[in-house]
KEKE-3310 file (N, C-alpha, C; in steps of 0.2 Angstrom, whole numbers, plus 5000, padded with zeros to 4 digits):
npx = (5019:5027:5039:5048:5061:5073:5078:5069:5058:5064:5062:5050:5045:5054:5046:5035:5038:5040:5029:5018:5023:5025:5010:5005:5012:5005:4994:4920:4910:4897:4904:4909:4917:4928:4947:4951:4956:4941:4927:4917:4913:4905:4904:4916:4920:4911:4916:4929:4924:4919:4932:4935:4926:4932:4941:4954:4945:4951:4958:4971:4977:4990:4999:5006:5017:5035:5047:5059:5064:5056:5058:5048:5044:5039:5039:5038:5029:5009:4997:4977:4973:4960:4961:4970:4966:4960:4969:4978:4972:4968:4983:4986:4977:4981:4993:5005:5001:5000:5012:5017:5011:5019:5026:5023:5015:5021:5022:5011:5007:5020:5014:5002:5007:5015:5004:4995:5004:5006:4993:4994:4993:4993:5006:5002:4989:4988:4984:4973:4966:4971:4963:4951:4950:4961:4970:4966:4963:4948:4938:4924:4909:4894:4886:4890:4902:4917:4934:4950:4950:4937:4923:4909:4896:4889:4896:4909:4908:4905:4918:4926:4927:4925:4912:4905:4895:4905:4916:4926:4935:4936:4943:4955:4973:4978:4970:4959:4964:4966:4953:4950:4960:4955:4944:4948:4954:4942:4935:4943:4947:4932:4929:4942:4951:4959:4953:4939:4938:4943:4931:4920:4925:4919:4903:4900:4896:4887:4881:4889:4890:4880:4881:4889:4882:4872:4882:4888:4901:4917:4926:4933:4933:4923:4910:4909:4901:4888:4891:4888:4893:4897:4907:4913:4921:4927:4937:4943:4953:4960:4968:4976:4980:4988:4996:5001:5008:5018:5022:5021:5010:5002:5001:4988:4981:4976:4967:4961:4963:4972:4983:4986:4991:5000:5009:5012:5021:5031:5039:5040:5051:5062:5065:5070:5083:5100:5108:5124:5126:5135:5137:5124:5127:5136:5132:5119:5103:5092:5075:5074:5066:5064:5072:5086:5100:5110:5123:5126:5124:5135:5148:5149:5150:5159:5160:5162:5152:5145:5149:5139:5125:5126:5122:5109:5100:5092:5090:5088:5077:5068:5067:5063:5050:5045:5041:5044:5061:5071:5088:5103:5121:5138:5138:5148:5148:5136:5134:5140:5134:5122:5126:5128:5117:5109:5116:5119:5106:5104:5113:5108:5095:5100:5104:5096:5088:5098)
npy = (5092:5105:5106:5095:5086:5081:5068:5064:5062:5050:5043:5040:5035:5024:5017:5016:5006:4997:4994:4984:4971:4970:4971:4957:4950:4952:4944:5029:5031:5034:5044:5059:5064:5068:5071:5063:5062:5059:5061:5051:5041:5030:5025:5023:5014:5001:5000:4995:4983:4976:4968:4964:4952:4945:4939:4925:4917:4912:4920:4925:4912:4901:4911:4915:4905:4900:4902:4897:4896:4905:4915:4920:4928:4928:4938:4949:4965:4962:4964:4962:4954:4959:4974:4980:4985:4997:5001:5006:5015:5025:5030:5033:5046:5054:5053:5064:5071:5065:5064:5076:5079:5067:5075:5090:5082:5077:5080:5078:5064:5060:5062:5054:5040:5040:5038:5027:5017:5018:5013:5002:4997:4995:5007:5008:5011:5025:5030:5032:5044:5049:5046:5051:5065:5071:5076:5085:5098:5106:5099:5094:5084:5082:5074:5079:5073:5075:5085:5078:5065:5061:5061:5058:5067:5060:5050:5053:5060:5047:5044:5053:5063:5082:5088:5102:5118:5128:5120:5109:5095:5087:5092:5094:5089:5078:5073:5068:5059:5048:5046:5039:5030:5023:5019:5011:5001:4993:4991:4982:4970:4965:4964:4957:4958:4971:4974:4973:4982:4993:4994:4995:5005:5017:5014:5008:4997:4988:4990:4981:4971:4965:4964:4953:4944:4941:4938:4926:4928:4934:4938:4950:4955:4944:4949:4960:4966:4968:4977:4997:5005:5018:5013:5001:5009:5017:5009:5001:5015:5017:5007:5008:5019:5016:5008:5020:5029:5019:5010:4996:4985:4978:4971:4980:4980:4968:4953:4944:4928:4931:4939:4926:4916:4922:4922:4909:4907:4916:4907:4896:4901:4908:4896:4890:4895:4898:4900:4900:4899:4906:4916:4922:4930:4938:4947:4958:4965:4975:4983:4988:5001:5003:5007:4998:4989:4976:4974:4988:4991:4982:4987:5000:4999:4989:4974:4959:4955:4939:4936:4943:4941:4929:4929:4938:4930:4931:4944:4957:4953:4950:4965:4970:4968:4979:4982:4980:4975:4964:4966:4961:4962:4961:4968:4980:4984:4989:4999:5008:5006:5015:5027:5028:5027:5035:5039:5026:5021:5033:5030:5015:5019:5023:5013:5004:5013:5012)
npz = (4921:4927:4937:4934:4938:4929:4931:4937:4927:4921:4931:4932:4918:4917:4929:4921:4910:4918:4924:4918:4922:4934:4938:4932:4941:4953:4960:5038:5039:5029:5022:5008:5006:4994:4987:4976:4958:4950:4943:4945:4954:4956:4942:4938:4947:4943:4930:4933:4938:4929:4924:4935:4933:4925:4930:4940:4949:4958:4965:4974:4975:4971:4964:4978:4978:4982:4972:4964:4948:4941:4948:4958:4972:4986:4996:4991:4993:4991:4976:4976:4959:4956:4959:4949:4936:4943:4949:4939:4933:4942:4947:4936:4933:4948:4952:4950:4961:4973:4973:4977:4990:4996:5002:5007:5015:5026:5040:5045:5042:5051:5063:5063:5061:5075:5082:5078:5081:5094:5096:5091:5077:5060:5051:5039:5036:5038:5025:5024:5027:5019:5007:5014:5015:5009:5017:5023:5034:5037:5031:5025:5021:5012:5020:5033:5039:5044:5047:5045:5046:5043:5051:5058:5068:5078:5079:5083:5094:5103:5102:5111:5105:5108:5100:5096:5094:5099:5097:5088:5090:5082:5069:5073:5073:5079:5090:5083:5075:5084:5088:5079:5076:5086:5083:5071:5078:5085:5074:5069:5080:5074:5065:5060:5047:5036:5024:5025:5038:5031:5024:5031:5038:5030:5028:5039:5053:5053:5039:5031:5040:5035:5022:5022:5028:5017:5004:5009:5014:5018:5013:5005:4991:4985:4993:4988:4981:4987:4993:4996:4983:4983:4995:4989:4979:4988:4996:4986:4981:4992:4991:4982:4982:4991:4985:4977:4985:4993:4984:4983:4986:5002:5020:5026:5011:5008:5010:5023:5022:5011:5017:5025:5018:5010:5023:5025:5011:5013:5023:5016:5008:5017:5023:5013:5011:5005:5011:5022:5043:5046:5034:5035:5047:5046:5035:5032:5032:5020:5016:5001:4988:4972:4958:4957:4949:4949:4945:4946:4960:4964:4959:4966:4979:4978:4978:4971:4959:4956:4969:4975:4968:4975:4987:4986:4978:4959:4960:4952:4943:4952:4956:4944:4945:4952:4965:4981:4987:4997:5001:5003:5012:5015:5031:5031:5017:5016:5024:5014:5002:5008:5012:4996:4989:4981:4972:4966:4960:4952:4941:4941:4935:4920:4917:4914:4906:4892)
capx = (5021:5031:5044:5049:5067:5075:5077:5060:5056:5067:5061:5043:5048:5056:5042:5029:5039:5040:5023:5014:5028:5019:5004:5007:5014:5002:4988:4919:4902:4891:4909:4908:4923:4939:4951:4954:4953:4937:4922:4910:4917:4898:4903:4921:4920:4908:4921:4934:4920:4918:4937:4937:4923:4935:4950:4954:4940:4955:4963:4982:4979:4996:5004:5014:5021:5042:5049:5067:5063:5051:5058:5042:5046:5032:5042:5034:5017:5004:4990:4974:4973:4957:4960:4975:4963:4959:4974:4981:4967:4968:4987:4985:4974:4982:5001:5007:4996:5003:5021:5018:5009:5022:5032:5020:5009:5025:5021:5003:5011:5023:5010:5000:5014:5016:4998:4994:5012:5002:4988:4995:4990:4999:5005:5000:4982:4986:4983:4967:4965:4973:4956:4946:4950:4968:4973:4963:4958:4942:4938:4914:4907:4888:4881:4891:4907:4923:4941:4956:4946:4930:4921:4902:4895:4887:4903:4915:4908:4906:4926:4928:4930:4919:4910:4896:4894:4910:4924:4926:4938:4939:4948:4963:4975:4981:4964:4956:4967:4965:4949:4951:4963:4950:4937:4947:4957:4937:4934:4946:4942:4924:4930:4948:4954:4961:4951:4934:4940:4940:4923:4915:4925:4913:4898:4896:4898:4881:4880:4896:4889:4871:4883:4894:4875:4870:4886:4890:4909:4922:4930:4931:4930:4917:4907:4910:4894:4882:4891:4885:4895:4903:4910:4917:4925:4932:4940:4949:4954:4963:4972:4976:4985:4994:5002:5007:5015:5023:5027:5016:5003:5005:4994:4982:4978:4977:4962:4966:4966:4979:4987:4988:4994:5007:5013:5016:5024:5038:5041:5043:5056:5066:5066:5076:5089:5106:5117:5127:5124:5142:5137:5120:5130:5141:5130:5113:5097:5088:5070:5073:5061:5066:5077:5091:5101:5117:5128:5126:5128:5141:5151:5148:5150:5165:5161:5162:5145:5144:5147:5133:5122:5125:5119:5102:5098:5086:5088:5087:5071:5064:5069:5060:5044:5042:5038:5050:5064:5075:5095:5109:5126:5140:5140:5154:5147:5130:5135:5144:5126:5115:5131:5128:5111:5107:5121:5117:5101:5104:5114:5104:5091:5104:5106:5086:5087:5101)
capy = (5094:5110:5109:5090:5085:5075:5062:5062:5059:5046:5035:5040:5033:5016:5013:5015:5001:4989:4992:4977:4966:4971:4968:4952:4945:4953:4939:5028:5030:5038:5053:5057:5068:5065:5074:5062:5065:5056:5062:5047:5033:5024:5023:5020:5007:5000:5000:4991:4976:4973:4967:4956:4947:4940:4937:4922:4915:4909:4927:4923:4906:4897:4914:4917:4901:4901:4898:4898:4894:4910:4923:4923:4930:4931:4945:4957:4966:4958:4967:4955:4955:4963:4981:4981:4991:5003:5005:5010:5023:5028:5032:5040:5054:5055:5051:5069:5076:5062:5063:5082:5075:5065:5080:5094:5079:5072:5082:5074:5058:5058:5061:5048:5035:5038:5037:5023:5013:5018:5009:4995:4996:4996:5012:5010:5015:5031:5032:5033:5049:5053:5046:5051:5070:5074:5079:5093:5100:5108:5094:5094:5080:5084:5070:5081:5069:5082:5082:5075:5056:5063:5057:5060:5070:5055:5045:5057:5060:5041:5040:5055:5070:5086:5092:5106:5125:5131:5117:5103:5092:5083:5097:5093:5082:5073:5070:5064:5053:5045:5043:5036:5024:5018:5016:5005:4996:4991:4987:4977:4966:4964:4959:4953:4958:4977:4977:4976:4990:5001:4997:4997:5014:5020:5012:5007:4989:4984:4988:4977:4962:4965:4962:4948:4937:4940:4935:4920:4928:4938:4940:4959:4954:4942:4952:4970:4967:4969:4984:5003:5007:5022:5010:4998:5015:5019:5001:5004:5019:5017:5000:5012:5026:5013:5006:5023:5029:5013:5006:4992:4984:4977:4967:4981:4978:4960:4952:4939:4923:4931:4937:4918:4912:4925:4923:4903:4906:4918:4904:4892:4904:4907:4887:4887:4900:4892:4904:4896:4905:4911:4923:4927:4932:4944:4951:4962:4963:4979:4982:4994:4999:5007:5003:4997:4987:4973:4978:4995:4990:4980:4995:5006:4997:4985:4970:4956:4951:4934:4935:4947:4935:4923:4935:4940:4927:4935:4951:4961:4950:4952:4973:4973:4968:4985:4983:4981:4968:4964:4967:4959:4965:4962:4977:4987:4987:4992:5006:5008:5007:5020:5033:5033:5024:5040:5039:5021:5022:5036:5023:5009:5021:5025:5005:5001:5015:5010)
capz = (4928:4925:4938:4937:4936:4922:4936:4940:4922:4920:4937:4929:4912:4917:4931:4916:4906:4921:4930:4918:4922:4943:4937:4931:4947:4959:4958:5034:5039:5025:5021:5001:5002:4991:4983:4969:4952:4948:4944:4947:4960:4956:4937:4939:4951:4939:4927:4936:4940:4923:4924:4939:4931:4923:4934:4941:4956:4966:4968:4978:4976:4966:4965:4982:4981:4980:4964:4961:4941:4938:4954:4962:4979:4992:5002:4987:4997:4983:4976:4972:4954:4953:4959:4945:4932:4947:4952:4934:4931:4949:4946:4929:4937:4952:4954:4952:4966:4977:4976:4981:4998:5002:5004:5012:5021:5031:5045:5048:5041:5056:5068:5062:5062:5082:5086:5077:5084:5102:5095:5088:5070:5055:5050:5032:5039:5038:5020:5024:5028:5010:5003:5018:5015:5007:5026:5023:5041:5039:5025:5027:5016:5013:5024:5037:5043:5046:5050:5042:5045:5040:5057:5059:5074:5081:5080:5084:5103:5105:5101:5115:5104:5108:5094:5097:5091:5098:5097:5085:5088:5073:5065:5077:5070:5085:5092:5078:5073:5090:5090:5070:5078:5091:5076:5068:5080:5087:5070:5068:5082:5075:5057:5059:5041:5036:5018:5029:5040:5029:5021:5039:5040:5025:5028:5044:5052:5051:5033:5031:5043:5031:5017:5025:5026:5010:5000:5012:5013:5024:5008:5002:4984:4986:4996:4987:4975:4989:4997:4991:4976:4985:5001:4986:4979:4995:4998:4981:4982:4999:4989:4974:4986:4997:4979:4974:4992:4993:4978:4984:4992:5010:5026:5024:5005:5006:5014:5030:5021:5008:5021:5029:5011:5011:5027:5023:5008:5015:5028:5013:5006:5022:5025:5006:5011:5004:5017:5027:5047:5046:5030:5038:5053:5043:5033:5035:5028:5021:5012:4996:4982:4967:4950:4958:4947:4953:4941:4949:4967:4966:4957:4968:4985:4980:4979:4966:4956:4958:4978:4976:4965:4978:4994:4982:4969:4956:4961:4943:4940:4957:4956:4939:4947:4953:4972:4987:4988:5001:4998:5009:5010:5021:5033:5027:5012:5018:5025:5008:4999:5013:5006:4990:4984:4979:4963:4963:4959:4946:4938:4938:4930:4917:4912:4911:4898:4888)
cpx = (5027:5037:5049:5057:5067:5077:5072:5059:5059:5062:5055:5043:5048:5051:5037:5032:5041:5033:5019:5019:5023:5014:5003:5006:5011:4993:4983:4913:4901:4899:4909:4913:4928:4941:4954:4952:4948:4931:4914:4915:4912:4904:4913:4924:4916:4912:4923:4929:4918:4924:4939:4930:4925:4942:4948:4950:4946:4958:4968:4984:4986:5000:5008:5017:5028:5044:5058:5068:5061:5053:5053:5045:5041:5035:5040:5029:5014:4999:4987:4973:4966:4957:4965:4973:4962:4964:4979:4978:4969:4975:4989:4983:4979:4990:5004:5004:4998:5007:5021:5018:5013:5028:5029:5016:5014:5022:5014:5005:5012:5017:5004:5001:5013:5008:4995:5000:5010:4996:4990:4995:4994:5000:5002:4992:4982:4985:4975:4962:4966:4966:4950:4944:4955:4969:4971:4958:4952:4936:4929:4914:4900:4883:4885:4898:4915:4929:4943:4954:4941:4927:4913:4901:4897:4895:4910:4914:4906:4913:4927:4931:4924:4918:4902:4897:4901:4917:4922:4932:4941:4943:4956:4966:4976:4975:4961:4961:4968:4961:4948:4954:4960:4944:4940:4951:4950:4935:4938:4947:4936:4926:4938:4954:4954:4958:4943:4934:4937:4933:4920:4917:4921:4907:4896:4896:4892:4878:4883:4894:4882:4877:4887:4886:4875:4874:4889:4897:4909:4926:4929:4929:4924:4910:4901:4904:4887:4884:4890:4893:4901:4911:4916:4923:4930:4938:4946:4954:4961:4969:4976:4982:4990:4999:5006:5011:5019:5028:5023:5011:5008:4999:4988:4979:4977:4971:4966:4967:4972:4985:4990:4994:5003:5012:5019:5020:5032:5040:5044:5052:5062:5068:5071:5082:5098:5112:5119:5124:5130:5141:5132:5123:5133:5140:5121:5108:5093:5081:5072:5067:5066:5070:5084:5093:5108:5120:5131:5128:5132:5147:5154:5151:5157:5164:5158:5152:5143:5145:5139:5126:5121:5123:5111:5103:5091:5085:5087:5080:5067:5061:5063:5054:5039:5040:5046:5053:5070:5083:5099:5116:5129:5138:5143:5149:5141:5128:5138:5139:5123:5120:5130:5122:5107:5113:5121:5111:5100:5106:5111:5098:5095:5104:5101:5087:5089:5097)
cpy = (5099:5108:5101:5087:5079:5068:5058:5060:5053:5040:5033:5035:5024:5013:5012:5007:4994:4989:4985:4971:4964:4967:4960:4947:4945:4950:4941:5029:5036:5046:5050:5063:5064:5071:5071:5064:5060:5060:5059:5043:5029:5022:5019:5013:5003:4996:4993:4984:4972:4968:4963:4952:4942:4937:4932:4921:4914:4917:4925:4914:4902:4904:4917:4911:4902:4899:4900:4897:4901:4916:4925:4923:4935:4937:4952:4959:4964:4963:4962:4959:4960:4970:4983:4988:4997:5006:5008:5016:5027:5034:5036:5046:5056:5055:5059:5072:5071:5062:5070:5081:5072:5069:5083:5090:5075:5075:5078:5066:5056:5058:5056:5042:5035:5037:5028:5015:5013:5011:5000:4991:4998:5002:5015:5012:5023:5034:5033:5038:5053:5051:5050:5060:5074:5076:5084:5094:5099:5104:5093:5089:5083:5081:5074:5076:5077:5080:5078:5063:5057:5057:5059:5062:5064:5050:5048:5057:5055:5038:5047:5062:5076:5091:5097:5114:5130:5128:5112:5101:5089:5086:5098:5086:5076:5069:5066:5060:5046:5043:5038:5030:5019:5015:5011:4999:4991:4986:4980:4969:4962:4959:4956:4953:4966:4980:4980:4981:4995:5000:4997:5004:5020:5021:5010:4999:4986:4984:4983:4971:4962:4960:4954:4943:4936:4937:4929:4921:4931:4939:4947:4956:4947:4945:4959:4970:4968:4975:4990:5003:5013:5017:5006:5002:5014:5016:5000:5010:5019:5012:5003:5018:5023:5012:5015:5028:5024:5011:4998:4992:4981:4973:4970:4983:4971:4959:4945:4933:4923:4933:4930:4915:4914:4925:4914:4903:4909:4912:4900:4895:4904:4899:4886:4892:4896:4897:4900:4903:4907:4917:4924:4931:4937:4947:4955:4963:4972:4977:4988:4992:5007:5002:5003:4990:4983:4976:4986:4998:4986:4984:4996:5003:4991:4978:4964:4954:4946:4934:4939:4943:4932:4925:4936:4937:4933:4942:4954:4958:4950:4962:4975:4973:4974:4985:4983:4973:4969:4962:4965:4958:4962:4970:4983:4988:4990:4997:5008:5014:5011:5026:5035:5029:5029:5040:5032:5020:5026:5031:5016:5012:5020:5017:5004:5005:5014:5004)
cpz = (4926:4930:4940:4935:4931:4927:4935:4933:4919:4925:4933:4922:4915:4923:4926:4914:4911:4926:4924:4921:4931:4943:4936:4935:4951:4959:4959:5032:5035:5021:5013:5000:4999:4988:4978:4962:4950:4946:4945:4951:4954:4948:4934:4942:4947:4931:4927:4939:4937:4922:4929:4939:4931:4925:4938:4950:4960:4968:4970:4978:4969:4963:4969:4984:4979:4975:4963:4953:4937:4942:4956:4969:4981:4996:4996:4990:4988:4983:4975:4964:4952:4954:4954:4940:4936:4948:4946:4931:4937:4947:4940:4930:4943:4957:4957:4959:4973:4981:4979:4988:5002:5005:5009:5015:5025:5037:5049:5045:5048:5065:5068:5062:5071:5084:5083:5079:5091:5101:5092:5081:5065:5053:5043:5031:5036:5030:5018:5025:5022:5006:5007:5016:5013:5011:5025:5030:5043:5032:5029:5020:5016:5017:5032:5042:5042:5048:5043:5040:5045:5045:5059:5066:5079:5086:5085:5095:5105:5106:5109:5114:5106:5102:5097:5093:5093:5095:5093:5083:5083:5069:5069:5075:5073:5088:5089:5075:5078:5091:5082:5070:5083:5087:5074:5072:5082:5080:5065:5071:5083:5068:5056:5050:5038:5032:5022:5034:5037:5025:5026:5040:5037:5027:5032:5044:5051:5043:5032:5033:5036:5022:5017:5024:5021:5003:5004:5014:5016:5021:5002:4993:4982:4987:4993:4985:4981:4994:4992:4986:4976:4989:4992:4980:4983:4997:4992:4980:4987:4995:4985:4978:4988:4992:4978:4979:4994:4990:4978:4986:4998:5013:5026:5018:5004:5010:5018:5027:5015:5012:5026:5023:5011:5017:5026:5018:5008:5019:5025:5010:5008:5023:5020:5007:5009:5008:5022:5035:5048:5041:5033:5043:5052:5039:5036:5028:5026:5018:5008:4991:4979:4962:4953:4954:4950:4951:4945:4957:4968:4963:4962:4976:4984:4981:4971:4963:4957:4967:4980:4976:4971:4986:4992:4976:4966:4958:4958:4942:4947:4958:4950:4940:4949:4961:4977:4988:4994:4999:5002:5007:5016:5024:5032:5022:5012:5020:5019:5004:5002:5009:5000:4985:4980:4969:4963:4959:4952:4941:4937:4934:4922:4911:4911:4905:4894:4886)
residu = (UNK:UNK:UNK:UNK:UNK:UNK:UNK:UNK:UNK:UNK:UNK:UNK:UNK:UNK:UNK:UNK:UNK:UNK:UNK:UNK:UNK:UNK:UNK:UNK:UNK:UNK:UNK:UNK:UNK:UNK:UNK:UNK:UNK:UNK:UNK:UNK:UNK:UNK:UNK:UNK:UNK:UNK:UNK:UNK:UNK:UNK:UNK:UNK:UNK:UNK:UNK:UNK:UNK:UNK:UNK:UNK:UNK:UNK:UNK:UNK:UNK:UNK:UNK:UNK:UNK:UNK:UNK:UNK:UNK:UNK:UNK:UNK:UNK:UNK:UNK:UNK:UNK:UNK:UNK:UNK:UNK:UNK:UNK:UNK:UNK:UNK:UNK:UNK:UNK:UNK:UNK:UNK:UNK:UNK:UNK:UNK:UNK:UNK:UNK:UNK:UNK:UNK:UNK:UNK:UNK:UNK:UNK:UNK:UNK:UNK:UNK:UNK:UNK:UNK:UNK:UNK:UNK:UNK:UNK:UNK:UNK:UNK:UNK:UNK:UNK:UNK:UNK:UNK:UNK:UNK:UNK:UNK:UNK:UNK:UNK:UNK:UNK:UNK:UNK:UNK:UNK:UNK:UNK:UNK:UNK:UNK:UNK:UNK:UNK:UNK:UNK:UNK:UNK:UNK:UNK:UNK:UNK:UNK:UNK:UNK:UNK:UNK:UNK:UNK:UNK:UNK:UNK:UNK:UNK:UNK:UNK:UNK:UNK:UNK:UNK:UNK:UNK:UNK:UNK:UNK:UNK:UNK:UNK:UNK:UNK:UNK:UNK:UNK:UNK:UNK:UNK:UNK:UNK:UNK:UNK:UNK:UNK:UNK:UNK:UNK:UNK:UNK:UNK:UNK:UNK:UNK:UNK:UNK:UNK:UNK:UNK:UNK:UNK:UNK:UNK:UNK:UNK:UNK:UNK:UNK:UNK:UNK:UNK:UNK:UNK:UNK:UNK:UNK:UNK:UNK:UNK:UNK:UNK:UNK:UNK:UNK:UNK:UNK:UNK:UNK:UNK:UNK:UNK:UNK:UNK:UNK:UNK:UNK:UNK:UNK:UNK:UNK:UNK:UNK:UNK:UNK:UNK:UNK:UNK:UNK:UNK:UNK:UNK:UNK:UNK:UNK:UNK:UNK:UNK:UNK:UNK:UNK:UNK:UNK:UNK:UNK:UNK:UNK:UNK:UNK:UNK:UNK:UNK:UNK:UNK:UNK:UNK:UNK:UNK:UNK:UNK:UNK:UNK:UNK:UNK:UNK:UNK:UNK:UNK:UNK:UNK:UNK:UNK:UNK:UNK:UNK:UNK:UNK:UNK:UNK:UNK:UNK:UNK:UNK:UNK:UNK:UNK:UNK:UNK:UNK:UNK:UNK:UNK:UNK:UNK:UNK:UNK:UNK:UNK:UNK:UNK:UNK:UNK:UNK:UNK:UNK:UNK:UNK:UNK:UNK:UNK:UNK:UNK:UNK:UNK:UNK:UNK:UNK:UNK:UNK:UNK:UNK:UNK:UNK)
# end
């Protein structure tokens, strides 16, 4: 990457040497566009199947419990174990092309954000459209789906948009994203879990219910091996993009009974809080991601390390994990931190490399 700062190569650097540490912890109809760098899905997917052969049958089971011994902390988004391989190929090919997007694709970003916050749906959805067609407008697959969410004729003027020989909707980002957001809020209603979504937004629900008989499950990674080959592509892909816009995974990478797992074991976590409700009361909660290190925030913002310590146990060993941890400061000093986590940050890069 010609034009990447010595920053950037630094964050680059030290995420390289804490993403196994991640890995570790982290237990639609018929469109054949992408813009990532693959050249087969079929044989890449293929690939990556050979690898959760051998990954443990329980998936999230006995790793989002609370641990204060090992700093497991269910408030991480989890990936399941088996997209791990995909999503370090994924991100080898594709990172730099990424971080550009989230630059020039704020625009259709933001607008995807409020239509989906109308609708009700998470807005990490919208990452869907990064595999759908790289937010590329006038984005035609060869089976004929179109638009920014690659929508098929058929489908498209059953959502409400008008497609014929002069006007085509789909190519309107606002429209089609509304009737994208009707797709899947319906489909989410039908199959109740965000990973099936998006392989019905592939393949279609009746292939998806065809699949759901035949593998006896409602569980994506159970299931995947009787869906087409692209669809179970697609469904990584999407898993693989959210990690590298993120930093994690989330609710829609996780399937509904990892999301049940993980919702009890934050509740166990919360239940263990050793604050009294006079410090909760006078201090504040954010989410950060990045290399922040304590040493570095408590510097910088003024407040003793041990007082810190005992605000955010395990922080340093939660932070290295690589995903998103939650930071809590008094207020003053919180506002301290939003000021200058920019030169914090530098500096806690600065101490991983030493």
């Amino acid at each position: 990457m010609k034009n990447v700062t010595y920053l950037t190569k630094l964050r680059r650097f030290v995420k390289s040497l804490a993403v196994s540490f991640v890995f570790l912890m982290l237990g639609v109809a018929g469109s054949s566009f992408t813009g990532f760098s693959s050249n087969n899905v079929t044989e890449e997917v293929k690939k990556t199947e050979k690898d959760s052969a051998s990954t443990d049958k329980n998936g999230f089971k006995g790793l989002l419990s609370p641990s204060t011994d090992d700093g497991v902390n269910p408030n991480l988004a989890l990936i399941n174990p088996r997209a791990i391989k995909f999503i370090e190929k994924f991100e080898s090919l594709n990172a730099e092309r990424l971080d550009k997007m989230k630059v020039w694709g704020k625009p259709y970003f933001d607008i995807f954000d409020g239509i989906f916050a109308q609708y009700g749906l998470p807005k990490e959805l919208k990452y869907l459209a990064v595999v759908e067609s790289s937010l590329k407008q006038t984005a035609r697959s060869p089976v004929g789906a179109g638009g920014p969410w690659q929508i098929m004729p058929t489908e498209a003027r059953r959502l409400g948009l008008t497609v014929n020989g002069k006007v085509d909707e789909r190519n309107n980002y606002y429209k089609s994203t509304k009737a994208a957001a009707k797709f899947m809020k319906d489909l989410y209603g039908s199959f109740h879990d965000w990973l099936l979504v998006i392989a019905a937004y592939n393949c279609g629900p009746g292939r998806l219910r065809q699949a759901i008989r035949k593998s006896g499950s409602k569980n994506f990674w159970v299931l995947q091996n009787y869906l087409p080959a692209e669809t179970r592509g697609h469904v990584k892909n999407f898993i693989a993009t959210h990690y590298v816009f993120e930093g994690s995974g989330g609710i829609t990478t996780m399937t509904a009974s990892e999301i049940d797992n993980y919702n009890v074991s934050v509740a166990a976590l919360n239940a263990k809080s050793n604050l009294t409700d006079e410090e909760l009361n006078k201090t504040m909660s954010v989410t950060i991601s990045g290399k922040y290190k304590s040493a570095a925030i408590a510097e910088n913002v003024g407040i003793d390390l041990s007082a810190f310590n005992h605000l955010n146990p395990n922080f340093d060993k939660l932070m290295a994990k690589g995903s998103k941890q939650s930071l809590r400061l008094p207020v003053e000093k919180m506002i301290l931190f939003d000021r200058k986590k920019q030169v914090i940050l530098n500096e806690s890069v600065k101490m991983m490399i030493k």
